[in-house]
N, C-alpha and C positions, 0 to 999 in steps of 0.2 A: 630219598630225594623228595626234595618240599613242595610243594606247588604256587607255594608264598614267592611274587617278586624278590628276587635281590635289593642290597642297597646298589649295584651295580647297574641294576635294570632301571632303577627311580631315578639314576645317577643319567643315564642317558636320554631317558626320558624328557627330563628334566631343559639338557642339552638341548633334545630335540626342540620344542616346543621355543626354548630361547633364540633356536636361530628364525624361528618360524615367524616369529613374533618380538617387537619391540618392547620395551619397557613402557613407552608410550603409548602405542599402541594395546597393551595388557590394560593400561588405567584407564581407557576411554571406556573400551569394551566392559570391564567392569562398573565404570558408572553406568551404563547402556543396563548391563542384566541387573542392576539395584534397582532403577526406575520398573523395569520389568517384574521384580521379584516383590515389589513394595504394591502393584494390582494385582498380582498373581496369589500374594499372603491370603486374600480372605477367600481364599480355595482350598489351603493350608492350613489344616487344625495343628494348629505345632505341640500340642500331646501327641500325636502322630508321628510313625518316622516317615521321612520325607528320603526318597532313591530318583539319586540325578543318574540318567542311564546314559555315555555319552558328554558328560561330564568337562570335557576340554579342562582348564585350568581348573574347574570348579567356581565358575563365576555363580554361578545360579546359585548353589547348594550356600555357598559362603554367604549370600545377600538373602536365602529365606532364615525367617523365624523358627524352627523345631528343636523340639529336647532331643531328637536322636538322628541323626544325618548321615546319608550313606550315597557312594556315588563312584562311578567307574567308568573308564573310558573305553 
């Protein structure tokens, strides 16, 4: 037995998060964490891996600068 999510489990996930949240809504909030992530960068050595803990859609991790990115919700 694996301990790896299914595509079943990303599959509802997925789902979840769609009814929770609009399309519209998903693009505000990501402009919102880019403005965020773009003063937050020079705290950010992006040789560094960078761990979004808590993660939501991945607004943050997707808008900072880093060679190795990691992040869970």
């Amino acid at each position: 037995m694996s301990d790896e999510p299914s595509d079943r489990d990303h599959e509802m996930l997925y789902r979840l998060y769609e009814r929770r949240f609009s399309q519209a809504d998903a693009e505000k909030k990501n402009a919102i964490w880019r403005a965020i992530s773009r003063y937050l960068q020079r705290y950010v050595d992006p040789r560094w891996p960078t761990l979004d803990i808590g993660c939501d859609r991945g607004d943050f991790i997707r808008n900072i600068n880093a060679d190795e990115k990691w992040a869970t919700d």
